[in-house]
N, C-alpha and C positions, 0 to 999 in steps of 0.2 A: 272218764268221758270229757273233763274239763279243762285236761292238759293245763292245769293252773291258768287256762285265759281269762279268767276272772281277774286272778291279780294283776294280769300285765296289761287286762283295758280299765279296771278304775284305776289304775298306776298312773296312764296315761292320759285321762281326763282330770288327775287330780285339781293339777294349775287353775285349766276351768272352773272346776268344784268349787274352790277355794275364794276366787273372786265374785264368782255369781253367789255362795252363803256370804258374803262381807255386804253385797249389794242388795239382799234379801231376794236373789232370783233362786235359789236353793234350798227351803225348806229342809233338809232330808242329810244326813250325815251318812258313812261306810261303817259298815257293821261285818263280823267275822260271823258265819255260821256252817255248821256241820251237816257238810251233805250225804245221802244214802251212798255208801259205803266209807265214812269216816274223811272224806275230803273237806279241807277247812277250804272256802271260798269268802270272797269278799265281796260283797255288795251294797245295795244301797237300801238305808232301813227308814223309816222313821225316826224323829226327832223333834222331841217337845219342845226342848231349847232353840233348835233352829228355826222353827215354828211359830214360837213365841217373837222373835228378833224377826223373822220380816214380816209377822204384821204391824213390830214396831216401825218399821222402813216405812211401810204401806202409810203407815197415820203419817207418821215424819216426812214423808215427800206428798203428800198432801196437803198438809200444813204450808209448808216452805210453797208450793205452789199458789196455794190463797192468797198469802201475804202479798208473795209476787203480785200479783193481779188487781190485787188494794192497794199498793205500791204504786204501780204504775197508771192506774184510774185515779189517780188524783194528782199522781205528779208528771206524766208522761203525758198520756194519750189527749190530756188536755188540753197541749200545747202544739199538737199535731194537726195535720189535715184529715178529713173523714177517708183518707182513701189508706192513709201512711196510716191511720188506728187500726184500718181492718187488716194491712196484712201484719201490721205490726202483732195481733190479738192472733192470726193465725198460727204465726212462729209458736206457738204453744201446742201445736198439736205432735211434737216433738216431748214434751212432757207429759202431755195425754196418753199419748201411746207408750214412755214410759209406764205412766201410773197404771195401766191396762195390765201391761205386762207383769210387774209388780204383784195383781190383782189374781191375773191368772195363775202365776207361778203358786200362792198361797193356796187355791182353791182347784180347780179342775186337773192343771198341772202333774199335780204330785202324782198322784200314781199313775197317770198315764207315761210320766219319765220311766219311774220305777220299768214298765212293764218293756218299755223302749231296749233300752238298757238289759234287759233281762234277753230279748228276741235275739238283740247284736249278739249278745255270748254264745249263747247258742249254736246260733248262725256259724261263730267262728269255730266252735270246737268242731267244725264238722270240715270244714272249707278252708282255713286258715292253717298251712303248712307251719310257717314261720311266727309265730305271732311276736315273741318276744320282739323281734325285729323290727317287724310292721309297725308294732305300737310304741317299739321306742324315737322312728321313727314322725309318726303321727303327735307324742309328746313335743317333740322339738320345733315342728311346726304352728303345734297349738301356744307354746312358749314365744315364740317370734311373733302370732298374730298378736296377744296380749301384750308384750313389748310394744308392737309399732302402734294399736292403737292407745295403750295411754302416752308414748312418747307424742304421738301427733295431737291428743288432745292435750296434753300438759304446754305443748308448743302456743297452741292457741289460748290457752288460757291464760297465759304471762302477756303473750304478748296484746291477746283485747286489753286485759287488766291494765298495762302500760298506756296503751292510747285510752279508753275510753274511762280510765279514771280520772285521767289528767282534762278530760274535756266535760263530765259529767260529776265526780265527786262520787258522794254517796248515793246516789241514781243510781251507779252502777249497777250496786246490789242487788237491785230488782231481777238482774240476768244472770243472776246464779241458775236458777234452775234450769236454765240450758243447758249451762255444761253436764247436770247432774243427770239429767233426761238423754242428753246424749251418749253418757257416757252407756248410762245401763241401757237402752237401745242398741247399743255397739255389741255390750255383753252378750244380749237374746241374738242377735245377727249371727254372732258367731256362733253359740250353741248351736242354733238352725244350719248352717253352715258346715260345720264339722260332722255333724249327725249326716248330711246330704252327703258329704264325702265318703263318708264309712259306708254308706247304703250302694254309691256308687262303685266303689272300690269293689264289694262284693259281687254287685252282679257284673263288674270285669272281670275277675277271678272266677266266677260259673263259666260263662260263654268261653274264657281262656282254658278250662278242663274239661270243656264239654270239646271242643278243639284240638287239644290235645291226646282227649280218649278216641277220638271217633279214628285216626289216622287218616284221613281221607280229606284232607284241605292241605296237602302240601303235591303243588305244579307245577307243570315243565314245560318251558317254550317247547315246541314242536318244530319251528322253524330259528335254527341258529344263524346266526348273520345280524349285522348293521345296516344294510341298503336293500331290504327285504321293505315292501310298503304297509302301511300301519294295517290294513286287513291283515296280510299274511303274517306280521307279528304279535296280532290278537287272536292266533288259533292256537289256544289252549289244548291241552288233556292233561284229565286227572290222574294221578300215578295210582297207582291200585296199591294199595298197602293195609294189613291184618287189621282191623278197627278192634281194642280193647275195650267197648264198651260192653256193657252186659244190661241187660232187664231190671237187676235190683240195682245197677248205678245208676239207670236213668232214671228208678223211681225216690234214689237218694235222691238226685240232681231236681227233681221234682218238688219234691217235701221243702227243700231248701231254698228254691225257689219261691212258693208260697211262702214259705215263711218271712226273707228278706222282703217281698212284695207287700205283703201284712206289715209289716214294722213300716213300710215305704207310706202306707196308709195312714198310719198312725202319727207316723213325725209331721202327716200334712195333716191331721183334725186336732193333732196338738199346739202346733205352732200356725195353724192359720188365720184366728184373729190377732196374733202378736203381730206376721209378717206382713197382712194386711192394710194396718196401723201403722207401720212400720213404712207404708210403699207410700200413704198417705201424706207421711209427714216429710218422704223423702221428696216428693213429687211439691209439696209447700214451703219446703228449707230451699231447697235449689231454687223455684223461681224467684222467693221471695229476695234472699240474699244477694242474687243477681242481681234483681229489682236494684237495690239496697247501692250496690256494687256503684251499678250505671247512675244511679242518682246522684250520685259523688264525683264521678268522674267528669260528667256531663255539666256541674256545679248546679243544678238542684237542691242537694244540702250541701252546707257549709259546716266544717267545724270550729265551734267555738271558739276553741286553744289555735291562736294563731302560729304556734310552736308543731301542729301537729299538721301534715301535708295532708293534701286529701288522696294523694296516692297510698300513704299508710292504710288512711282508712280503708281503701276501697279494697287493696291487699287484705283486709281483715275479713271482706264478707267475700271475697273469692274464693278465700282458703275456708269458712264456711261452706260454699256452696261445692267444690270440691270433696270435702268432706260424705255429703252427703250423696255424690255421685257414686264416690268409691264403695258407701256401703251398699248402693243397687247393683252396684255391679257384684259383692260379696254375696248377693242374691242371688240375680239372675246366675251368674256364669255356673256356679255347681249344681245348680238345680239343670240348666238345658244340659250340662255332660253327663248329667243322673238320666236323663230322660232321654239320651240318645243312645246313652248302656241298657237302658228297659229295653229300646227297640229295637236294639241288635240280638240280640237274645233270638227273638221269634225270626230274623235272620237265618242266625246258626241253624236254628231245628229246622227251619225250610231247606237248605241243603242238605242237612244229617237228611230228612225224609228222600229228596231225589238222589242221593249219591250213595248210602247207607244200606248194604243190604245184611241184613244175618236173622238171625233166627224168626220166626214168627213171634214168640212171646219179646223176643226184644222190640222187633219193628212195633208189635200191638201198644206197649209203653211210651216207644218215642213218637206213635200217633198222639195217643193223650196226653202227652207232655206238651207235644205244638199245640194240639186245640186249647189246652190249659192256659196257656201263657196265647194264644190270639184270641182266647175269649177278656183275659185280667189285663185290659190293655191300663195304662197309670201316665198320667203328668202330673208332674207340681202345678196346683193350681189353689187360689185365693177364693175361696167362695165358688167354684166352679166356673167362672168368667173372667179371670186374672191370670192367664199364663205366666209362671216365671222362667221365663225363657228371655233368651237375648232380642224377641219381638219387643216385647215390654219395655226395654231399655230405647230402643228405636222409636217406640209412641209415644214414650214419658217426651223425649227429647223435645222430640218435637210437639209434644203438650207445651213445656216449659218456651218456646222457643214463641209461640203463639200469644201465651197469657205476657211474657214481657214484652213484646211489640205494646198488646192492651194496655197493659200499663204504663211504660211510657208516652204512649199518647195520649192515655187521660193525665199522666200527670202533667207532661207539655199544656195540654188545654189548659188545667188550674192553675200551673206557675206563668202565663201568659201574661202580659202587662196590661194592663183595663187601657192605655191607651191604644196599646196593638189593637188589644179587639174592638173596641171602635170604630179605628181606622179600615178592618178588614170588613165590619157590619158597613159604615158607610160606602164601602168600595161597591159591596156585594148588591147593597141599596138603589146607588147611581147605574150599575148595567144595569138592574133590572127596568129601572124607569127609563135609560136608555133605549131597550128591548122593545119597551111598551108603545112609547112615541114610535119608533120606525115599525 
């Protein structure tokens, strides 16, 4: 039944596996067990030891985040304005939503992976022609996202360390848990991410076999010619050809469906207050950093070390805010091609129903197959009011685009010179007394 797809998908998740148990997002080790009929499979089991190390993580980036925060309330936020404390104090919500994650992964998590995990295999021993292929494929990609994001955040991290040691010293310190927060943030993105591919992947493989069996979507101009006008070369017909489906395929095609659909469930009440947190803190790095950017730019702040240009710095919070766009978009974008593959689906069977004629028990199946899937309609969604879809990207944007105008003009207003305002209070003084005489 398993066609060894057991091994060739935790084969292919392993890399993942591997960095999320370092980072304490994994819990849970690969265990060999012996299935009804003597098939050895590998899966994923419990683990005391792993267990025990991320809720040493969990204390340990907890810790490190305190200090942080007692760090820079006495040495930072002191010397700042009441505007630059507050978003400076929000940049944390990058490690909150680490330590959440973190939190989850030890507790709720665990077996709701397991059961994840267990659904995919499944799924594939049934649908999955090729697997070895697929997943060697799917390995390689998973190995290039992990390449590019620790090379992008090791990139940032030398090069803050360079500027902002040289102008701050031992201050710096206090900004460790950024990178640490970010990085295992990146880590959960991805899992979420890949999980969203695999789910998407399959229900393009159903609607491709469902396609495939019915014979009945492959058509032919009716009208051959170039200089024929767009009416006359939009009249179609369908070729009539033997449809290979049958009543127990569609009720396979069925079962299989429910079933990726459940899993699709699951990876969204598993991962919804991680990704949530996650849109949170991505929607408060991007303005704030901006913020940050433009302040420098505009000379707002200065730095210190007259050795260090303020275009370095401000290079330093673009490529933060960058940062954090790319991982919205590592969001949204798999989740609307996941969600535009669910609604192709009830497509396909709307045509299988007008075009599709055979047996009575076969049609009677591929009716309840369509109301099935037009009743279990699914998006990705945060809490049920948080589309992850490429809308989201489009309103963050323009969220972020809003709160910096706010910002920069409150802080225009506080860096103003007390004689400007003055001069503009006396300005605004005389029309009015002007006004009042005439």
């Amino acid at each position: 039944m398993y066609k060894n797809i057991s091994d060739d998908f935790f084969l292919a998740m392993r890399p993942l596996l591997y960095v999320s148990r370092a980072l304490g997002l994994a819990p849970f080790a690969y265990v060999k067990k012996t299935l009804p009929g003597g098939t050895i499979a590998v899966q994923l089991g419990q683990s005391a030891g792993a267990l025990f190390y991320s809720i040493f993580i969990v204390v340990l980036h907890f810790c490190l985040l305190a200090v942080s925060l007692t760090f820079k309330y006495l040495y930072v936020f002191s010397l700042m304005s009441a505007t630059d404390t507050l978003t400076g104090i929000l940049l944390h919500t990058a490690s909150v939503t680490s330590l959440i994650s973190l939190v989850s992964s030890v507790t709720k998590n665990r077996k709701a992976i397991f059961r994840i995990m267990s659904c995919i295999v499944q799924t594939d021993s049934f649908i999955l022609t090729s697997s070895r292929e697929y997943y060697r494929k799917a390995k390689n990609n998973l190995i290039l996202q992990l390449l590019v994001v620790f090379t992008f955040l090791g990139l940032i991290t030398v090069y803050d360390y360079i500027i902002w040691n040289s102008m701050h010293g031992i201050i710096n310190l206090s900004y460790c848990h950024i990178y640490v927060g970010m990085l295992i943030e990146w880590i959960v993105v991805i899992q979420f991410m890949n999980v969203v591919v695999l789910l998407r992947d399959r229900f393009s493989l159903l609607n491709t076999r469902l396609i495939n069996l019915s014979g009945i979507f492959k058509i032919e101009n009716s009208k051959k010619g170039f200089y024929f006008t767009e009416l006359q070369r939009s009249c179609i017909s369908v070729k009539e050809m033997k449809s290979q489906l049958t009543g127990k395929e569609i009720l396979t095609f069925n079962n299989i469906h429910d079933n990726v659909f459940d899993t699709a469930l699951l990876v969204k009440c598993t991962y919804e207050v991680q990704i949530f947190f996650s849109l949170l803190s991505t929607f408060a790095g991007v303005t704030i950093w901006s913020y940050y950017g433009l302040c420098y730019l505009y000379g707002y702040f200065g730095p210190e070390n007259a050795a260090v240009s303020v275009s370095r710095v401000a290079l330093s919070q673009m490529m933060w805010s960058l940062l954090h766009v790319a991982k919205l978009l590592c969001i949204t974008i798999p989740c609307h091609s996941a969600n535009n593959k669910m609604a192709h689906t009830s497509t396909v069977l709307r045509k299988l129903l007008l075009a599709f004629h055979g047996d009575p028990g076969t049609m009677r199946e591929l009716e309840r197959f369509s109301q099935h899937v037009a009743l279990r309609k699914f998006k990705f969604k945060a809490f049920g009011f948080l589309s992850l879809d490429l809308s989201l990207l489009v309103s963050m944007m323009g969220a972020v685009a809003t709160y910096l105008v706010i910002l920069m003009q409150i802080k225009v207003s506080v860096s103003a010179p007390p004689a400007c305002s003055k001069n503009v209070t006396t300005y605004v003084s005389d029309n009015d007394v002007s006004s009042t005489v005439v």
